[in-house]
ZAMARGU-4260 file (C-alpha; in steps of 0.2 Angstrom, whole numbers, plus 5000, padded with zeros to 4 digits):
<rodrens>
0) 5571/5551/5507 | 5573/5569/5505 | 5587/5570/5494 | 5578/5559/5482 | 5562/5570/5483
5) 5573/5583/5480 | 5582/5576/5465 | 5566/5567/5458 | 5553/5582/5459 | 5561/5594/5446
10) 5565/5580/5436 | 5543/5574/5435 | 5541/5591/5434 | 5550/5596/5417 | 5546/5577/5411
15) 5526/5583/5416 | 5526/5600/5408 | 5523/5594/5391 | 5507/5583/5396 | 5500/5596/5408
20) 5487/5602/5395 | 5480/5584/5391 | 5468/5572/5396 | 5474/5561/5410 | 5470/5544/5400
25) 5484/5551/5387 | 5494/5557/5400 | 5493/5540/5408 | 5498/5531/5393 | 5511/5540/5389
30) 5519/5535/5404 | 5516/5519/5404 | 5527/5518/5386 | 5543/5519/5395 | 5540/5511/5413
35) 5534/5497/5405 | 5549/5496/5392 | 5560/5498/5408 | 5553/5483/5418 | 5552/5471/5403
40) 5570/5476/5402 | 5575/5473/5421 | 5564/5456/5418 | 5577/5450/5406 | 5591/5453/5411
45) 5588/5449/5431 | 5577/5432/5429 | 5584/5416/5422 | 5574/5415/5406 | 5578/5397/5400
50) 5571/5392/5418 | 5552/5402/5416 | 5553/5396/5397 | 5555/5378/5404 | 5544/5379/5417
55) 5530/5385/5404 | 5532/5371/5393 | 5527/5360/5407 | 5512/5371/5414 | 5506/5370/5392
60) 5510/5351/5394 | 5498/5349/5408 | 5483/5359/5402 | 5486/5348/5385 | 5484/5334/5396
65) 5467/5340/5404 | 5464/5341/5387 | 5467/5323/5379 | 5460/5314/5396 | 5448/5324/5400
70) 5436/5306/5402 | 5451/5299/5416 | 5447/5308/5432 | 5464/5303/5440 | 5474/5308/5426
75) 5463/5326/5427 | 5468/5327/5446 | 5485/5325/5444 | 5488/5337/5430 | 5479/5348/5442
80) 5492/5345/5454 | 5505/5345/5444 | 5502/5363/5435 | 5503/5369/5452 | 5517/5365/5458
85) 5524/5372/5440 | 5515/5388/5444 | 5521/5390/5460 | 5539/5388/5454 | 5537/5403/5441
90) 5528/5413/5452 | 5549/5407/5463 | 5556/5413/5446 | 5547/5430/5444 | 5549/5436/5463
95) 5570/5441/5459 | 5563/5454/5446 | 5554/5461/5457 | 5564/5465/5469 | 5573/5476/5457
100) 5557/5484/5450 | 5547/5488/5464 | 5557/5500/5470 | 5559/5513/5456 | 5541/5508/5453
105) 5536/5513/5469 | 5545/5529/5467 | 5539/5535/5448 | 5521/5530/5454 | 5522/5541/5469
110) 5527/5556/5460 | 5514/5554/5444 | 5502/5551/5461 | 5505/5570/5462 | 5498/5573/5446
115) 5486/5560/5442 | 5479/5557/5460 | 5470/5575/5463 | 5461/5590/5454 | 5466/5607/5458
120) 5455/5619/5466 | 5444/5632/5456 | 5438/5650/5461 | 5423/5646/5471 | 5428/5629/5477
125) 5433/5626/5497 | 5443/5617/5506 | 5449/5611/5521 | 5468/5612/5528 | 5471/5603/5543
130) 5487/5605/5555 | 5492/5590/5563 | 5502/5593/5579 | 5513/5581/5586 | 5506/5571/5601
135) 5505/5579/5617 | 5504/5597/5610 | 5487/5597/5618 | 5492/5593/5634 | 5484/5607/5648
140) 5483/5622/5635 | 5476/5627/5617 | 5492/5633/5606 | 5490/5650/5599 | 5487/5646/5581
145) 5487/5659/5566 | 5486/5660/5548 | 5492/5670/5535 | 5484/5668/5518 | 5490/5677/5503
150) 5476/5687/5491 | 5467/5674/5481 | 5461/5665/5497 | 5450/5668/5511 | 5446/5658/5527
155) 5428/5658/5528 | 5428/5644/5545 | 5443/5642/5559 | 5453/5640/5567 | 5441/5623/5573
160) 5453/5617/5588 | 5450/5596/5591 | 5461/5594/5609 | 5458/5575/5606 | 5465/5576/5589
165) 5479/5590/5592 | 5472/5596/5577 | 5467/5612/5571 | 5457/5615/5555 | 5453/5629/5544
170) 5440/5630/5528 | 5446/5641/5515 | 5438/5648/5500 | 5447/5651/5482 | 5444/5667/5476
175) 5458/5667/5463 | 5467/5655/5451 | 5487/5651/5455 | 5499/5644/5462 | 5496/5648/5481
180) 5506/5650/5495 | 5500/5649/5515 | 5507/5649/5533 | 5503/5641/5548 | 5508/5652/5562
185) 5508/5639/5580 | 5514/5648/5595 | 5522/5660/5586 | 5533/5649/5573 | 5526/5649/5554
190) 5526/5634/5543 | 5521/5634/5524 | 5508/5625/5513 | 5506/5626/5494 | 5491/5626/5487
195) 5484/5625/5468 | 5470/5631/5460 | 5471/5626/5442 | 5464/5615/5429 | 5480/5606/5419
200) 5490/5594/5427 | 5502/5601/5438 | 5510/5593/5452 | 5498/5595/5466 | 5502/5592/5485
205) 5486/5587/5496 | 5501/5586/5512 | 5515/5591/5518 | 5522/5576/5525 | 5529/5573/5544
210) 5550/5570/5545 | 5548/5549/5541 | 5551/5538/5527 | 5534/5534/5524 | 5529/5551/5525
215) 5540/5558/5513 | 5537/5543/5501 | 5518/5545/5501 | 5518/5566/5496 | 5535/5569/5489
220) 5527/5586/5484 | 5535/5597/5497 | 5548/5595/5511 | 5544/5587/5528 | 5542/5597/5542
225) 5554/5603/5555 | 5558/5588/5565 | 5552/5594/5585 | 5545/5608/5575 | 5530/5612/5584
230) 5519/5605/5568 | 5519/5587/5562 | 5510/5587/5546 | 5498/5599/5535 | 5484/5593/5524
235) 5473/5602/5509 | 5458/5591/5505 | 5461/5592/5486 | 5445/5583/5477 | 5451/5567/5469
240) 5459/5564/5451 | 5445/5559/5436 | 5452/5549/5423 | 5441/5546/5408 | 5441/5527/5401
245) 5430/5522/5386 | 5417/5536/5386 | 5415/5535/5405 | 5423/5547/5417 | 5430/5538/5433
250) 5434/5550/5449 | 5446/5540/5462 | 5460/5544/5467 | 5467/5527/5464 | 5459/5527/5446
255) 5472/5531/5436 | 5485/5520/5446 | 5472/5504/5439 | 5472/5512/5422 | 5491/5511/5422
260) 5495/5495/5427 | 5484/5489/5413 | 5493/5499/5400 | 5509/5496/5406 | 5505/5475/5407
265) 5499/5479/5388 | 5515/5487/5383 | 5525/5473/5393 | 5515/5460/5383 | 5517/5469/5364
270) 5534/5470/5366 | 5540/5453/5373 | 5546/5445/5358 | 5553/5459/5348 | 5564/5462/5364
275) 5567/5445/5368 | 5559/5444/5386 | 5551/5428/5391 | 5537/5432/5403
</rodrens>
């Protein structure tokens, strides 16, 4: 999973640049242009379209039905039935697309999560880094723990030591805009965070993930941590993303995944026929 990190994020990154200084919902939009092109494509060409077309004529034929007897109960009922069944069998149909558009999907809306999912910091604003240690650390002693901040940042609280947890936390203050760089210093071995203060949409990273899969899927910002490195994950708690929608601003950091899905369905729908796609 690193190596795709790896290749992905300076890819996002030049792809981003040009929408940094925009509002998100055009940002967002922008974006969903292409992905949605892209899966209406993959739908295409990996679903068996004279099946779906067929299976929609007979869910059509059945609602027409409802329709004509809609005095003949029975009739009703087992129209009912019917369109069911025929809607369970194209819902059969559209799970082989799927399986070939989840994944790139998963991974694009991962990385634009790194834009779209947070706000940067401002002079003025705090917040709190967390260290996660691995389990155990805790066991019969209190690490030595350490931070080395660059100018721009200042810790006004920490370190706040949770043996339960094996976490230690910090609350810092932004003094200065940038693009920030810290260390976490744990029994004498140093381990950086990034952090940025700044208005436009730059790739943020709320974590530095630990060595997994899962991990490294969720914040492909920065590398994973050592693996038996003496620190399993660190966390900045960025505020969450706003994206504004129809004169109303909305702040969650999920927001502007809704808002994507919607437009990329629309673009999927607009440009059905004039690429041929039965949906």
């Amino acid at each position: 999973m690193k190596l795709v990190n790896d290749l992905l994020r300076p890819l996002f990154d030049l792809l981003q640049a040009p929408l940094a200084g925009l509002p998100a919902l055009l940002g967002v939009l922008l974006w969903s242009i292409p992905v949605g092109i892209f899966a209406l494509w993959v739908f295409g060409k990996t679903s068996n379209q004279r099946r779906i077309a067929e299976v929609k004529r007979r869910i059509h034929a059945g609602l027409f039905e409802i329709r004509l007897f809609n005095d003949d109960l029975r009739a009703i009922l087992r129209a009912q039935w019917e369109i069911l069944g025929w809607v369970l069998r194209y819902q059969g149909l559209a799970l082989k697309p799927m399986i070939f558009i989840l994944p790139p999907l998963v991974l694009v809306m991962a990385q634009l999560h790194q834009f779209y999912g947070f706000r940067g910091l401002a002079p003025g604003d705090e917040v709190q880094l967390t260290v996660q240690l691995p389990p155990g650390t805790a066991a019969g002693r209190r690490p030595e723990l350490g931070l080395e901040l660059p100018p721009g940042l200042r810790a006004e609280l920490g370190p706040v030591w949770v043996p339960e947890l094996a976490q230690a936390s910090w609350l810092l203050a932004v003094e200065e805009s940038g693009a920030h760089e810290l260390r976490v210093v744990v029994d004498g071995t140093a381990v950086t965070k990034s952090l940025g203060a700044t208005d436009r949409l730059l790739r943020l990273s709320p974590e530095r993930p630990a060595p997994t899969f899962i991990g490294q899927l969720e914040w492909p910002s920065e590398p994973p941590t050592a693996r038996r490195g003496p620190v399993l994950s660190i966390s900045l708690g960025y505020p969450d993303g706003r994206i504004g929608v129809l004169g109303r601003d909305f702040e969650w950091r999920y927001a502007w995944m809704v808002v994507f899905f919607v437009l990329t369905m629309v673009v999927a729908l607009a440009l059905r026929k004039p690429m041929g796609v039965e949906l």
